[in-house]
C-alpha positions in Angstrom: 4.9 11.9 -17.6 5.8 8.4 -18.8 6.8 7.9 -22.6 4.1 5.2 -22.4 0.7 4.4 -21.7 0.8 3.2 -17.9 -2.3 0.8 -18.9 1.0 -0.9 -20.2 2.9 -2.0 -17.0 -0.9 -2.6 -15.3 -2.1 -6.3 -16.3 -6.0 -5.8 -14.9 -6.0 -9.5 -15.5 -2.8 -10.9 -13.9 -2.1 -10.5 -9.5 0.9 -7.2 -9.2 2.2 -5.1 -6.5 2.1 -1.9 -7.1 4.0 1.6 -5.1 1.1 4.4 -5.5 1.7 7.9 -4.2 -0.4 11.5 -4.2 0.9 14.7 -3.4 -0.6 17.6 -2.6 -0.6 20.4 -5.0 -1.1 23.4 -2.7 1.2 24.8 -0.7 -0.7 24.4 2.6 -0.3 20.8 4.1 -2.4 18.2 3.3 -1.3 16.9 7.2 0.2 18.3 10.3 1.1 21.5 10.9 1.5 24.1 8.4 4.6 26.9 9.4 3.2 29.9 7.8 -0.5 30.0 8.2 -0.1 28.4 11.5 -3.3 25.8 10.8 -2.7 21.9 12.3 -4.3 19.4 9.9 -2.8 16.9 12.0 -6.4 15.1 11.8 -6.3 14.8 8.1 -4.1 11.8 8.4 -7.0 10.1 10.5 -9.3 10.6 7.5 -6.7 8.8 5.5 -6.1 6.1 7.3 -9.6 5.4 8.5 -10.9 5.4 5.0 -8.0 3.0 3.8 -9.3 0.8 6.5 -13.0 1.0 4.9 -11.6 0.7 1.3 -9.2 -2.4 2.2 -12.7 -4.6 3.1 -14.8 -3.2 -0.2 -12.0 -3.7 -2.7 -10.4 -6.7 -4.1 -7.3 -5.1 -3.7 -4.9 -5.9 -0.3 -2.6 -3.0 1.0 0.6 -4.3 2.7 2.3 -0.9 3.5 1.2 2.7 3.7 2.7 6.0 4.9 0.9 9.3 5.5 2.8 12.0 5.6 2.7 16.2 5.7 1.9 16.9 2.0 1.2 13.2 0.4 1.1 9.7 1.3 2.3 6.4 -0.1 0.8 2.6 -0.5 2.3 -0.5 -2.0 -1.1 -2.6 -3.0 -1.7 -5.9 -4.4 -4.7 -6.4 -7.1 -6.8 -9.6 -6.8 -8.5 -9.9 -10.2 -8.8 -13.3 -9.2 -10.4 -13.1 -5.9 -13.6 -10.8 -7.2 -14.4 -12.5 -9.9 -15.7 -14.9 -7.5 -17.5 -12.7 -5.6 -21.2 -13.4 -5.7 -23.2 -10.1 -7.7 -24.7 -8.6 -4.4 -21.2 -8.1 -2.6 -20.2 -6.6 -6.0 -23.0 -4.3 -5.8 -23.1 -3.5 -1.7 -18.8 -3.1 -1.9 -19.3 -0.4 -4.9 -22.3 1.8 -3.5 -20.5 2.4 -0.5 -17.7 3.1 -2.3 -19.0 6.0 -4.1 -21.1 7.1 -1.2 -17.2 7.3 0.3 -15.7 8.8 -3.1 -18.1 11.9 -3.0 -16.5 12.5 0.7 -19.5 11.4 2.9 -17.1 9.9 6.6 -20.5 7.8 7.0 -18.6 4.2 6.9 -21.3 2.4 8.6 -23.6 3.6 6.2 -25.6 0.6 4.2 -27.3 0.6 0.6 -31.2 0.2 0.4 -31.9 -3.4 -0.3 -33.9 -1.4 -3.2 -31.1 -0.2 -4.5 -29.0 -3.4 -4.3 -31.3 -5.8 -6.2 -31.8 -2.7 -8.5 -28.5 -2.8 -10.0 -28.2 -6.4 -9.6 -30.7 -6.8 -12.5 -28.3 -4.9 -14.6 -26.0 -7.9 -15.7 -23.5 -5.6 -17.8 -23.7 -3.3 -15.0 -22.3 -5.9 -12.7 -19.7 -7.0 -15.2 -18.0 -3.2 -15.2 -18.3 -2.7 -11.3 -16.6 -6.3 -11.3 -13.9 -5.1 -13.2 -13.1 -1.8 -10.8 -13.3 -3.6 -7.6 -9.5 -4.8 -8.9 -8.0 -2.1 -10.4 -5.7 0.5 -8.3 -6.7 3.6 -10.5 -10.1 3.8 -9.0 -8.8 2.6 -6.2 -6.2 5.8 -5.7 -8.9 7.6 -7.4 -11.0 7.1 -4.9 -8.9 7.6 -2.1 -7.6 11.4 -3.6 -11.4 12.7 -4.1 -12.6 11.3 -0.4 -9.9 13.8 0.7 -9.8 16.3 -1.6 -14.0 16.9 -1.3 -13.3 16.9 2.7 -10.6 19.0 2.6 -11.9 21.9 0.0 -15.0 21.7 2.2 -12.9 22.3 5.8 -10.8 24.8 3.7 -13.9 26.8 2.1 -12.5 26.7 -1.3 -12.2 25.1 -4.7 -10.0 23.2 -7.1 -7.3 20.4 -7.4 -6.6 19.5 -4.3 -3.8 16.5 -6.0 -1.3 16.8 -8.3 -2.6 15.9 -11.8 -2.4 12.1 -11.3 -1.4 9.8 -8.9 2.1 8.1 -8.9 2.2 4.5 -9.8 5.3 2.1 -10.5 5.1 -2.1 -10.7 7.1 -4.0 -8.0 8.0 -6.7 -10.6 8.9 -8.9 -7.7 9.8 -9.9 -4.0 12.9 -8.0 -3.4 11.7 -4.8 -5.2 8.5 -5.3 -2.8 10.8 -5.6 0.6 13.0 -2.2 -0.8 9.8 -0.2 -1.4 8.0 -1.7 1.6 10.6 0.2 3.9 11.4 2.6 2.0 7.5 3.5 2.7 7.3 2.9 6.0 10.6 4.7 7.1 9.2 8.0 4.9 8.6 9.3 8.9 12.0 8.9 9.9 13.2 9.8 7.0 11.4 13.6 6.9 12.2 13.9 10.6 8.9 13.8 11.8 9.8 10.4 13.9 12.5 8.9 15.1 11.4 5.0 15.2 9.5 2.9 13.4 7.2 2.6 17.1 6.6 6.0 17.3 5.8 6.1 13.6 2.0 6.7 13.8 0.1 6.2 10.8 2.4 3.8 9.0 2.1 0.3 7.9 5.3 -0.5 10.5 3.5 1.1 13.5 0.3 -1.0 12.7 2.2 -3.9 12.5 4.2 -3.5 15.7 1.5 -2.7 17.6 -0.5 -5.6 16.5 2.1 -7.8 17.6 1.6 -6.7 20.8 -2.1 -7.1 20.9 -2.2 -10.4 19.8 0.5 -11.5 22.2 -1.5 -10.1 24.9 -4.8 -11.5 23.6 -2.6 -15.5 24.1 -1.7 -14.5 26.9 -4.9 -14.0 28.5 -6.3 -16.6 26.3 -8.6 -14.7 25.0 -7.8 -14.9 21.0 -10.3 -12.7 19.9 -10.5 -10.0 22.8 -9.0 -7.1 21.2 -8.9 -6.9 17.2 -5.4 -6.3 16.1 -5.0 -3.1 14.4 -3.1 -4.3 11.4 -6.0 -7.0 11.0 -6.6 -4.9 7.5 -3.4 -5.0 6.0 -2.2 -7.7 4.0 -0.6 -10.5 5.8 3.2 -10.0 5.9 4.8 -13.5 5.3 4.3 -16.1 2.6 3.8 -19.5 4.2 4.7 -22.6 2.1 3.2 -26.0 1.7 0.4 -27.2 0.3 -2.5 -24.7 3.0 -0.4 -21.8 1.3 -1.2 -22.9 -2.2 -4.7 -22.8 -0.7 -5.1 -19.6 0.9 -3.4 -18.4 -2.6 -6.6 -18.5 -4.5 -9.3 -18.3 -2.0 -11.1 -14.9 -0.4 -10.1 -13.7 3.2 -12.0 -15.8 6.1 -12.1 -11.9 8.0 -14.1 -9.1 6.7 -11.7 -6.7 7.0 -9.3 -7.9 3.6 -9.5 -9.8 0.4 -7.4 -12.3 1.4 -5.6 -13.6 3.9 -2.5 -14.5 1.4 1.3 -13.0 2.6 3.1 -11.0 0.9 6.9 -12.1 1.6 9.2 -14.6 2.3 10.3 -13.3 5.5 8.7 -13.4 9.3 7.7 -10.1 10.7 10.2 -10.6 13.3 12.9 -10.6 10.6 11.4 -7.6 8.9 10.9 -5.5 12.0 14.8 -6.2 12.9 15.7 -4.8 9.6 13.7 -2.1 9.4 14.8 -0.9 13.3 17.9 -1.2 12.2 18.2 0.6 8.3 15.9 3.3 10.5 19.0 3.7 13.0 21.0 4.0 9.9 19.4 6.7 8.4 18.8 8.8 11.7 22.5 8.5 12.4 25.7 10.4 11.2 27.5 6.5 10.3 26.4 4.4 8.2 27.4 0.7 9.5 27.7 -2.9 7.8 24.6 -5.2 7.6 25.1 -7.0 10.7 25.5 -10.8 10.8 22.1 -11.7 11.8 20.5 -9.5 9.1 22.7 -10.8 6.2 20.8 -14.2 5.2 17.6 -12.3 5.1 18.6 -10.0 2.0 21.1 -12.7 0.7 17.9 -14.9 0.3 16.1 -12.6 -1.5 19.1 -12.2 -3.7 19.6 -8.4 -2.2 23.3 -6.9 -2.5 23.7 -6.5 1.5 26.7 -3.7 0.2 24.1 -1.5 -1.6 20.9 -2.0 0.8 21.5 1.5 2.5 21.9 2.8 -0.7 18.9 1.2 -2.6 16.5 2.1 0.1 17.4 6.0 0.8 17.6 6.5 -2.8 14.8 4.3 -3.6 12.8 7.2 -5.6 15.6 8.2 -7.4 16.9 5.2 -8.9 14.4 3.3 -10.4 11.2 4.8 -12.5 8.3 2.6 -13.4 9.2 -0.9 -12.7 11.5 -1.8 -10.1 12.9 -5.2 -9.7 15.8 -7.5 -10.9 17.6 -7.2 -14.1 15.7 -9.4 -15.9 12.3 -8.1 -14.6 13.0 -4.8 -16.3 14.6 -6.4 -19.4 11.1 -8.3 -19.9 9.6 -4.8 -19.3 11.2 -3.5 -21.5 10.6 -5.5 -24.3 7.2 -5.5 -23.7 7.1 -1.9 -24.2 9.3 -2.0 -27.4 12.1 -0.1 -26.0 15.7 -1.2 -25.6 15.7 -0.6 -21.8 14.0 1.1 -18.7 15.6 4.0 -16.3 17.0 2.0 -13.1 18.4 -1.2 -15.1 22.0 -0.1 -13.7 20.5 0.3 -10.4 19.0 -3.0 -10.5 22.1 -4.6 -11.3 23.5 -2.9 -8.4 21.2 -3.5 -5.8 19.6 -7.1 -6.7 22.0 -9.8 -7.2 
């Protein structure tokens, strides 16, 4: 447990990034295939990531990575307290009853409120105020995530009890190269268990969505037909920051696409760029040598003021060097005074890895 309140690193009123985790406290498997019972709950990772799908179009919250492995799963989100309080009362309303229709387990995502019911709880200004407020944060955002599951599964399982560790993981990605460590960090968990071997075959990760939807929408120009298949990373958060005054724009305003909040990126780097480093810090932790950053790869951590000697380093020991805020030196010195202490676990690891 932290030595402080974590309502201390989360701001409900300022935009963060945020690397959430659950993990299953049973021994059986939350996914996949368990060894000693002999039960596949392979299709428990469909529930997740059907329902972060649903969730990422009712919440003002975007999710730019995600992993789902045997017994948890990770997500690096990004709160929009901004974004909702713009939204107009009856998508507060409609987004929070299906939300807890979804909380209480029901798999019924094209299920739709009464109009009743809607303009029922649209009289109730206060009431509107609070549900504002959630929409935002990531604790009943997670906390919605971990019940959907847990109801399903204690119900498939024929049994009661937690399901989740006692609370969710949470630490603050105080900025943009803490963001691109964790960000593959998550999406090579696969690789990194040995249930995959590349980031394509990665099913049910942020990376695979991503590549895949590359594809789609280069076969969608290519047939000129923009909109003929959706792309299936359409829901995650847009990858890279654009610059310029449309980017200032898109900033502050809601997504054009039901399917996010926004339509704002979350990095200043192409996904052409990230996908090359990922494929390649995957081959480095499948393999028996660990290389140099090659050449090509170089300027895309030097930008980001990332030590290109420690990147190996920094992202298979992600977990275990830094605590509750990762970032830069300085990021975690302001943390830390904040919090009235004289420093944070991972401030030597910072200095290390972020230049």
């Amino acid at each position: 447990m932290p030595a402080y309140a974590r309502s201390r690193i989360v701001d409900r009123n300022k935009i963060q990034v945020f690397h959430c985790w659950a993990r299953c406290v049973r021994r059986a498997f939350l996914c996949g295939r368990d060894p000693k019972e002999g039960k596949d709950y392979e299709h428990r990772r469909q529930w997740i990531y059907d329902l972060l799908q649903e969730l990422a179009g009712l919440f003002s919250l975007e999710i730019g990575f995600h992993a789902e492995m045997s017994n948890h799963f990770h997500l690096v989100l990004r709160s929009r307290p901004d974004l909702v309080k713009r939204w107009p009362k009856e998508k507060v309303v409609r987004s929070w009853l299906k939300i807890a229709k979804l909380k209480r387990g029901s798999d019924e995502f094209d299920w739709e409120p009464s109009p009743e019911r809607v303009l029922r709880e649209m009289a109730d200004k206060k009431r509107v105020n609070r549900l504002r407020k959630r929409l935002s944060k990531v604790s009943w955002f997670m906390g919605t995530v971990c019940e959907h599951v847990a109801r399903r599964s204690n119900l498939e399982d024929d049994t009661k009890g937690h399901f989740w560790e006692q609370r969710y993981g949470l630490r603050n990605l105080a900025d943009e190269p803490a963001i691109l460590v964790c960000g593959i960090y998550v999406d090579l968990n696969l690789i990194r268990a040995g249930e995959t071997q590349t980031p394509e075959t990665s099913r049910f990760t942020s990376a695979y969505d991503r590549i895949e939807g590359r594809k789609q929408r280069a076969a969608n120009e290519r047939s000129g037909k923009a909109g003929e298949t959706l792309p299936c990373d359409r829901w995650l958060c847009e990858l890279t920051l654009k610059e310029g005054l449309q980017a200032s724009v898109e900033e502050a305003t809601c997504s054009l696409t039901p399917w996010r909040a926004s339509d704002k990126g979350l990095l200043p780097i192409s996904l052409d760029d990230y996908l090359k480093l990922l494929d390649w810090t995957g081959r480095q932790v499948r393999g028996d040598k660990r290389g140099a950053i090659p050449a090509h790869l170089a300027p895309v951590l030097e930008r980001l003021n990332i030590n290109c000697d420690q990147w190996l380093e920094t992202v298979t020991t992600f977990d275990a060097r830094f605590s509750q805020v990762v970032g830069r030196v300085e990021q975690l010195a302001q943390a830390a005074a904040q919090l009235g202490l004289g420093s944070l676990k991972g401030i030597d690891s910072a200095a290390a890895s972020f230049e």
